[in-house]
C-alpha positions in Angstrom: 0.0 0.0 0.0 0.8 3.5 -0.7 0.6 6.6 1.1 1.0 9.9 0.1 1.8 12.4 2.5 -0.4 15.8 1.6 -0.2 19.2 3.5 1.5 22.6 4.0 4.9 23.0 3.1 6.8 25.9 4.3 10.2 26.8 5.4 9.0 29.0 7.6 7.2 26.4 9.4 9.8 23.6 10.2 6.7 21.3 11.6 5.4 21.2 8.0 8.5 19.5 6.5 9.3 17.8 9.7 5.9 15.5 10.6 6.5 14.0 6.8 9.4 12.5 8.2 7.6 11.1 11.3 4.8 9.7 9.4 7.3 8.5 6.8 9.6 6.2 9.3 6.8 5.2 11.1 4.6 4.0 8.0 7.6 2.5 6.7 9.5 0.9 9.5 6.3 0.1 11.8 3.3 -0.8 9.4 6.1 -2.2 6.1 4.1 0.6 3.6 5.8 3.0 1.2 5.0 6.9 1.1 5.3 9.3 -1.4 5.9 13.0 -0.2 5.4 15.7 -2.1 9.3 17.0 -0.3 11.4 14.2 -1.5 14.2 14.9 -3.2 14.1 18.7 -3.3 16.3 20.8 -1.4 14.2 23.5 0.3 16.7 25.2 1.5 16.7 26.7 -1.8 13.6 28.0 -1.8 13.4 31.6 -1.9 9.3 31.9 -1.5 9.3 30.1 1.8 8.6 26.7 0.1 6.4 27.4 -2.5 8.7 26.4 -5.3 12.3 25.6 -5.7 14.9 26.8 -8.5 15.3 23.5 -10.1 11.5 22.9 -10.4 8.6 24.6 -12.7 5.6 25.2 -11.8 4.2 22.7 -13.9 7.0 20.1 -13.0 5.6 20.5 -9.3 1.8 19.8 -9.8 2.8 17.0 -12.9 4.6 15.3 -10.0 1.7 15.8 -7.2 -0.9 14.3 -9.3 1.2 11.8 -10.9 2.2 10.8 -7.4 -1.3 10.8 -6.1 -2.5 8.7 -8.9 0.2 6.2 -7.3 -1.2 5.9 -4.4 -3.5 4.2 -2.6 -4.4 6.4 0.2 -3.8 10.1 1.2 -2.7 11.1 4.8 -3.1 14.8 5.0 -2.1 17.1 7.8 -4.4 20.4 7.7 -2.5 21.8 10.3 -1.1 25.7 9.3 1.4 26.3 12.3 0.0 29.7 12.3 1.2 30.2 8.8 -1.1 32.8 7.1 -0.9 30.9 3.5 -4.0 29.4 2.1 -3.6 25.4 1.4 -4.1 25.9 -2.1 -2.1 22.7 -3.3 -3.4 20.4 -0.6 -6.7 21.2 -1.9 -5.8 20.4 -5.3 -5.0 16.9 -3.6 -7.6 16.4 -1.6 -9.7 16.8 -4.7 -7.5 14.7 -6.9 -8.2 12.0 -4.1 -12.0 12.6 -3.6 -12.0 12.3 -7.5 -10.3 9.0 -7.9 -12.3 7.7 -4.4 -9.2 7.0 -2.7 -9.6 7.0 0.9 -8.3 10.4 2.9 -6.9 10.5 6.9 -6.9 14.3 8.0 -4.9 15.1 11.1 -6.7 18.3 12.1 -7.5 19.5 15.6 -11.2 19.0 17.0 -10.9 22.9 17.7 -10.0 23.9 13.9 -13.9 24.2 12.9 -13.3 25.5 9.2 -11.3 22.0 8.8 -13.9 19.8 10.1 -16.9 21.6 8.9 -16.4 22.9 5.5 -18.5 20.8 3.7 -15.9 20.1 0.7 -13.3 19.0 3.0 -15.8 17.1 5.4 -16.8 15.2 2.0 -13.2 14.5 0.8 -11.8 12.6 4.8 -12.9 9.6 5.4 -11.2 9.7 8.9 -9.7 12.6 11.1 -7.5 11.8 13.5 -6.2 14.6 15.9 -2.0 13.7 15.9 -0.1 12.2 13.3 0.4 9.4 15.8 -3.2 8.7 15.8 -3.3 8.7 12.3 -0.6 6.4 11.8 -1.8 4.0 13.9 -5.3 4.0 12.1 -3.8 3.4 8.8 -1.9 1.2 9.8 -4.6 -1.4 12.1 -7.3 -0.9 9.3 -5.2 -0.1 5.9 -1.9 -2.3 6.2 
């Protein structure tokens, strides 16, 4: 099975780059799935819009990726946490909608508080389970999806 790891990316937000790495070693070495992040194999440190792009990448190179990726996968495990970042998550929506479009099966770590993430009615449609930490959600994918 294969998991792709959706959410913010920023460099101003280290806890959007970092919990991909969590979820990655623990879906990996604990449940025996692969991941796909969206992160892999750039270097953000290069990023001069706080993560939005990289020099090495196009615009179009980016999304190709994303929804080739997605198309890949079996399963999407999106974080909808912002970190108090003030930027909208435009490409995460792009993938929650890819995945509600191809009815692949969505875990959301959002917290119970964060009412526009659990009660939009687009985003409500597109999770099939939130889970409040990315500990939680690892272990639910990996006692009902492994």
């Amino acid at each position: 099975m294969v998991i792709y790891l959706a959410g913010l990316i920023s460099t101003d937000r280290p806890e959007s780059l970092t919990w991909r790495d969590e979820a990655a070693f623990r879906l990996v070495e604990g449940w025996g799935l692969d991941v796909l992040s969206p992160v892999r194999g750039k270097d953000m440190a290069t990023s001069t819009d706080g993560g939005l792009s990289t020099p090495k990448q196009t615009n179009k190179s980016i999304i190709l990726r994303d929804y080739n990726d997605i198309q890949q996968a079996d399963m999407l495990l999106v974080n909808l946490n912002l970190w108090g970042s003030t930027r909208p998550l435009v490409g995460t929506l792009m993938e929650l909608a890819w995945a509600w479009e191809m009815k692949m099966p969505v875990v959301a770590i959002c917290s119970k508080s964060d009412r526009l993430m659990r009660d939009h009615p687009f985003i409500q449609e597109c999770v099939s389970h939130y889970c409040e930490t990315v500990g939680e959600a690892i272990d639910f994918i990996g006692r009902y999806h492994a």
